[in-house]
C-alpha positions as CSV (number, residue, x, y, z in Angstrom):
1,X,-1.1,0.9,-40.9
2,X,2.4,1.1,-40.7
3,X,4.4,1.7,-37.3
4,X,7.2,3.1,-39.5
5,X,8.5,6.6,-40.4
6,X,8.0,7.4,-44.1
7,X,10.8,7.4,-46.7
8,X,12.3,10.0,-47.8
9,X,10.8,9.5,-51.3
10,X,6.9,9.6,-49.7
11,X,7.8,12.7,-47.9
12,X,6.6,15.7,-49.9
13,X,9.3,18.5,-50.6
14,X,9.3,21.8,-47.9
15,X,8.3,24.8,-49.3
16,X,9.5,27.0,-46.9
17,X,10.7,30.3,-48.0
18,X,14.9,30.5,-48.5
19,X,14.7,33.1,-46.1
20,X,13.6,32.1,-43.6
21,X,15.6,28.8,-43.5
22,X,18.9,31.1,-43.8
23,X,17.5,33.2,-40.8
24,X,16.8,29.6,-39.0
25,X,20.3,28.1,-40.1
26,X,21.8,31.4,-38.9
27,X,20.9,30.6,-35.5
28,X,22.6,27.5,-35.7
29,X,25.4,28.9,-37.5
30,X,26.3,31.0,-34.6
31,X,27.4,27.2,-32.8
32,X,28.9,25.5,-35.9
33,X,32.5,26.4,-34.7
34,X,31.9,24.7,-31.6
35,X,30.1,21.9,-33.3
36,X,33.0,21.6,-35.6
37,X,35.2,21.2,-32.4
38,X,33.3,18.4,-30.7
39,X,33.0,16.8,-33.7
40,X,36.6,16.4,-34.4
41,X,37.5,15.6,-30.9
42,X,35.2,13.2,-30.4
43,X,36.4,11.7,-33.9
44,X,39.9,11.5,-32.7
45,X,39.0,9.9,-29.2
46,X,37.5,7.5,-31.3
47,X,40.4,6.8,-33.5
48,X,42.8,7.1,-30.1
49,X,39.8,4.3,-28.8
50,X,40.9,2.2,-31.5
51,X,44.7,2.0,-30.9
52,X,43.8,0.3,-27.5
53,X,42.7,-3.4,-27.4
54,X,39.8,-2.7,-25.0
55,X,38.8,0.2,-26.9
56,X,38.9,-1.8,-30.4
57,X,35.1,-3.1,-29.5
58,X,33.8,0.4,-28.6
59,X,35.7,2.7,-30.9
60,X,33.3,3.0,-33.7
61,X,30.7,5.1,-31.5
62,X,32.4,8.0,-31.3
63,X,34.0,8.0,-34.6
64,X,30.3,7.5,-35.7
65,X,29.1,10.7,-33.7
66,X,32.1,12.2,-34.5
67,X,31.6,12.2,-38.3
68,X,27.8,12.8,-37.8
69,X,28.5,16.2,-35.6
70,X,30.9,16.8,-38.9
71,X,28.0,16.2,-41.1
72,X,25.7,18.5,-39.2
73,X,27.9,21.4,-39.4
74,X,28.7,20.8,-43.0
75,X,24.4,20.9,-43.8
76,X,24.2,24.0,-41.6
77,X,26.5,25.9,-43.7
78,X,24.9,24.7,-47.1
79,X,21.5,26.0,-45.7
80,X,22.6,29.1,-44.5
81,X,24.0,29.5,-48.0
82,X,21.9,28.6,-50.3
83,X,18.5,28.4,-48.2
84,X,17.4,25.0,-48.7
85,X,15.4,23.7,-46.5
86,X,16.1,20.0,-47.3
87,X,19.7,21.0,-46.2
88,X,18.4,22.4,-42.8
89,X,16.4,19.2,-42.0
90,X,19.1,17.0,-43.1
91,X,21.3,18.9,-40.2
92,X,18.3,19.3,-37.6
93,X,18.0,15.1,-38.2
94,X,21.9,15.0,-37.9
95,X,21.6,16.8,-34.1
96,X,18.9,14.7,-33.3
97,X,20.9,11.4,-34.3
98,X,23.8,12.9,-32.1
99,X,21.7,13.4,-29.4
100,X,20.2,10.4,-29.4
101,X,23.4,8.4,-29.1
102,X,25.0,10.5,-26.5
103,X,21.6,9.9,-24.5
104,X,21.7,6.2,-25.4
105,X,25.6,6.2,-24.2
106,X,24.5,7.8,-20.6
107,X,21.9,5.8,-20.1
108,X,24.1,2.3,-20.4
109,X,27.0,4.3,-18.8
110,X,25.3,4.9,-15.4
111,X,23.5,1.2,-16.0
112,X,27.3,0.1,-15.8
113,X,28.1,2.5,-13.1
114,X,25.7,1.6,-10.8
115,X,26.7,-2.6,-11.8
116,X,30.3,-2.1,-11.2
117,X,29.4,-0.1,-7.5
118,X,27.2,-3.2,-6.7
119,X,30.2,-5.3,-7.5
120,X,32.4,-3.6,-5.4
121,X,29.7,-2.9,-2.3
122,X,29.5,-6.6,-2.5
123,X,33.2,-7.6,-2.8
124,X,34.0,-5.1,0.1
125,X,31.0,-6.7,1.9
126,X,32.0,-10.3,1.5
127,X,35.7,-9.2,2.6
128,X,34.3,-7.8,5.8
129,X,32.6,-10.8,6.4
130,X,34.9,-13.1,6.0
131,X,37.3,-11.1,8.2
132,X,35.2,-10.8,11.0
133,X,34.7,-14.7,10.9
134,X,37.9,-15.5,11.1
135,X,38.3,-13.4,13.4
136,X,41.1,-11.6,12.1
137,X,40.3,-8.1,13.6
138,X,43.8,-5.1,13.8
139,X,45.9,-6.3,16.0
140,X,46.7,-4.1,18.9
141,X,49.8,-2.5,19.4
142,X,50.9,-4.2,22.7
143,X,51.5,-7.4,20.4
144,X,54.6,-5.6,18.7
């Protein structure tokens, strides 16, 4: 038994009626022009990313969820259209993938956040330690 998700060639093909997938995809339709709108700007952040030597490293992610926002909106359209439902899973997968990687992204951005605050509590801490040590308190005003 595999712990793997089936191809796409052992899944069987969705008989769902073309109406109803044009009523679903009409749902989502209603967001594509705000899809269409993160998905560029993310795409150009990414490309804006990559113009910066820092950025260089990290750049492909949201040129990658950029293009994949794109995608989504695209498939929504087609099923809407036409009423395929292979179109409308394509998208659905598409939303999911985006979602994913924006969770993904959080998750390591407040991993990092909380690092770099334990860096600097520390740093501040070590500073205050070492001043009081020395004892190199504020001077008070009746040495000037």
């Amino acid at each position: 038994m595999s712990a793997l998700p089936p191809s796409p060639t052992e899944i069987p093909p969705l008989t769902v009626p073309r109406e109803a997938v044009q009523r679903f995809a009409s749902i989502l339709q209603g967001g594509r022009f705000w899809m269409l709108v993160l998905g560029w700007v993310t795409l150009v952040v990414g490309i804006l990313d990559a113009l910066t030597l820092v950025g260089l490293v990290f750049a492909w992610l949201p040129i990658w969820m950029g293009a994949v926002v794109l995608k989504a909106a695209g498939r929504i359209a087609e099923a809407e259209r036409t009423g395929e439902a292979a179109a409308l899973a394509e998208a659905l997968a598409k939303i999911r993938l985006y979602f994913v990687m924006t969770g993904v992204m959080l998750f390591v951005g407040i991993v990092l956040w909380l690092v770099g605050f334990l860096f600097f509590a520390s740093f501040l801490g070590a500073m205050m330690a070492a001043a009081l040590h020395h004892g190199s308190a504020v001077m008070p005003l009746h040495h000037f």
